[in-house]
N, C-alpha and C positions, 0 to 999 in steps of 0.2 A: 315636789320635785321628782321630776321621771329620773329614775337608773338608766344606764346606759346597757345595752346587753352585754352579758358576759363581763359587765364590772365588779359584781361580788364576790367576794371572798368562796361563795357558798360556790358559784357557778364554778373558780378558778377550779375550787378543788374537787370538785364531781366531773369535770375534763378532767385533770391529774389520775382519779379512779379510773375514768375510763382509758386512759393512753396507758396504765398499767395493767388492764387486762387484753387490749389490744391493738397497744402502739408497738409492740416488739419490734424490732427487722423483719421479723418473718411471721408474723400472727396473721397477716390479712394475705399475704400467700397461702399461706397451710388453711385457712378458711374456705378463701378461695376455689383450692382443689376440693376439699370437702363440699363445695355445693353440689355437687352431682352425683353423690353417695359415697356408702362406705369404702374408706379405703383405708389397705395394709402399709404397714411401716415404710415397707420396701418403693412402694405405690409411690407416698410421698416423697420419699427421697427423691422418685426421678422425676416427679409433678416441681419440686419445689427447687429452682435452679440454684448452686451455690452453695444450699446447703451443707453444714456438715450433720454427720450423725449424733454428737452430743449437743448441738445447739435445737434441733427437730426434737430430742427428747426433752430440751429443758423447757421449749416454748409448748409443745402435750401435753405436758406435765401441770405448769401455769394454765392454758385453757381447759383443760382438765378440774384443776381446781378452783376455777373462779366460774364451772359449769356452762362452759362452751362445746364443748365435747366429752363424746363418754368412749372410755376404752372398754373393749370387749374382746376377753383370753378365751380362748376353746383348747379343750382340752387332747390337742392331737399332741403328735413327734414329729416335726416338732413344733410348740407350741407356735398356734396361730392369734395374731393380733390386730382388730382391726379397731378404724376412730372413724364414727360420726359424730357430724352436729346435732344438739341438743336444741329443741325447741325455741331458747334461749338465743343459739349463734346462729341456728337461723333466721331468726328474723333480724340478724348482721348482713343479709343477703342485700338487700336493694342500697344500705347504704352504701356498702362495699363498692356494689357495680355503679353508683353514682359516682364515688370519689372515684375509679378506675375511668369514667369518662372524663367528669375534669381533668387527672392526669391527664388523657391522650390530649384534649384543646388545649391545657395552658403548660403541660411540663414537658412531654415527647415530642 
């Protein structure tokens, strides 16, 4: 008997992984503006429309930890902060820009 896709248990919950490392509101934004290199705190705020400032540092944080991005401090005054993608979130790149075309045909 064939499975149907995306009918097992195993498939549901490796989607569920995945929508928790990059379903946020704002993860495939903040990705987004990172395809084009590093950028500072400041950078994203005005890259990333709507955001507020402790929701930017809780979704960092999260891709941060699940190695989509790496944060890098320099030691100036005052301290400078910047995020790129990791190897990892870049190759988040083409999915991204596919699902950002579907949007435009079936949702905008």
């Amino acid at each position: 008997m064939n499975k149907k896709k995306g009918s097992s248990s195993e498939e549901k919950c490796t989607l569920q992984e995945i929508l928790g490392v990059i379903g946020g509101k704002w993860s495939m934004s903040i990705i987004y503006a990172l395809f084009t290199g590093k950028k500072r705190f400041s950078e994203l705020e005005r890259l990333v429309p709507n955001i507020n400032t402790r929701m930017l540092v809780k979704e960092l944080k999260n891709m941060e930890a699940n190695g989509i991005v790496v944060r890098e401090v320099f030691a100036t005054v005052p301290p400078t902060v910047e995020y790129t993608l990791t190897t990892k979130g870049r190759k988040l790149e083409p999915i991204i820009n596919e699902l950002y075309k579907w949007g435009v045909e079936y949702v905008g």
